[in-house]
N, C-alpha and C positions, 0 to 999 in steps of 0.2 A: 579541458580538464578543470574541476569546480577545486579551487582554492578553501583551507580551513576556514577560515574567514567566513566566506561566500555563505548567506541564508538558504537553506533548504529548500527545494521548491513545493514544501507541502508541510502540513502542521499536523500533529496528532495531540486533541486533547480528549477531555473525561465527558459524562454525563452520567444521564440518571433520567431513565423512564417508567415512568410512573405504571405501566403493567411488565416490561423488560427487567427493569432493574437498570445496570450499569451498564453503558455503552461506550464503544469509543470511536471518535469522530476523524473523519480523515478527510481532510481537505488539501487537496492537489487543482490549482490555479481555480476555476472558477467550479470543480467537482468537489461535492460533499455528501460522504456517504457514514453512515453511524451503523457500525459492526457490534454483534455483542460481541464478549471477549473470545467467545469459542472462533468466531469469524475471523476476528483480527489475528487470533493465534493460528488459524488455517493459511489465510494470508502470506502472513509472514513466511511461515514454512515455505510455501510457495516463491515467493519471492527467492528465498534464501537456495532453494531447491532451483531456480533458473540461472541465478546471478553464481553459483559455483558447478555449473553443468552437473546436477544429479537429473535433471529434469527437460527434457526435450520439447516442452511443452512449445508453442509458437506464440500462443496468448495465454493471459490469465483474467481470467470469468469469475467475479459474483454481485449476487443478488443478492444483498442484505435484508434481512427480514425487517428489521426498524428501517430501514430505506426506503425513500422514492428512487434514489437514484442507483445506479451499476456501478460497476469498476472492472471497468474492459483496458484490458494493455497488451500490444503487441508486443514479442520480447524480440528484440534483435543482438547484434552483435557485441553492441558496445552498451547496450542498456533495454531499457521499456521506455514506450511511450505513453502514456495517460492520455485515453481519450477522453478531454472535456466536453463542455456546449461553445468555449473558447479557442478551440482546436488542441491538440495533444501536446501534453509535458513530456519530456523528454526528461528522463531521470539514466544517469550512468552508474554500473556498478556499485561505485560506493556510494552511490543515493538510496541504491535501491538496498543497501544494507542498513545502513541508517533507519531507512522505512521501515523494514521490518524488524529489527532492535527496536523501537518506538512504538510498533503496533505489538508486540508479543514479547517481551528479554527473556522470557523461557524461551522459545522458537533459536535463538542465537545458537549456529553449531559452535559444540565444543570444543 
């Protein structure tokens, strides 16, 4: 279990592409993928939707349209795992809340 303390094991910051507009960047250990915001707000949902059993899903899939790269995660018991090109993060419940508070604060149930 990750301590308050303990750093995240993933960042979310801002951008801005130049035929996009604003993006948001999500880097989980050596994966980095740049979402627009409707992406990151899908996401999230998604997240939020596995990590409080509304959603049975097994993985969670996408293809960023400003991206080269995916964002593939197995969801299991105790969390998702993030598959990288450095092999998979492993994020628990409350990381994967964090994550998606971070990628979308509208997406956050009520």
């Amino acid at each position: 279990m990750r301590r308050e303390s303990d750093t995240p094991p993933f960042a979310v910051t801002q951008t801005v592409h130049r035929a996009l507009g604003p993006l948001v960047v999500l880097e989980v250990g050596a994966l980095k993928v740049r979402l627009t915001p409707r992406e990151a707000h899908t996401l999230a949902l998604a997240l939020f939707a596995v990590r409080d059993g509304r959603s049975a899903e097994t993985e969670l899939f996408m293809s960023p349209i400003a991206s080269d790269g995916i964002f593939v995660a197995p969801v299991g018991s105790d969390g998702i795992a993030v598959e990288t090109s450095a092999g998979p993060v492993a994020l628990d419940w409350q990381a994967v809340g964090e994550l998606g508070a971070q990628l979308s604060p509208a997406a956050v149930p009520g």
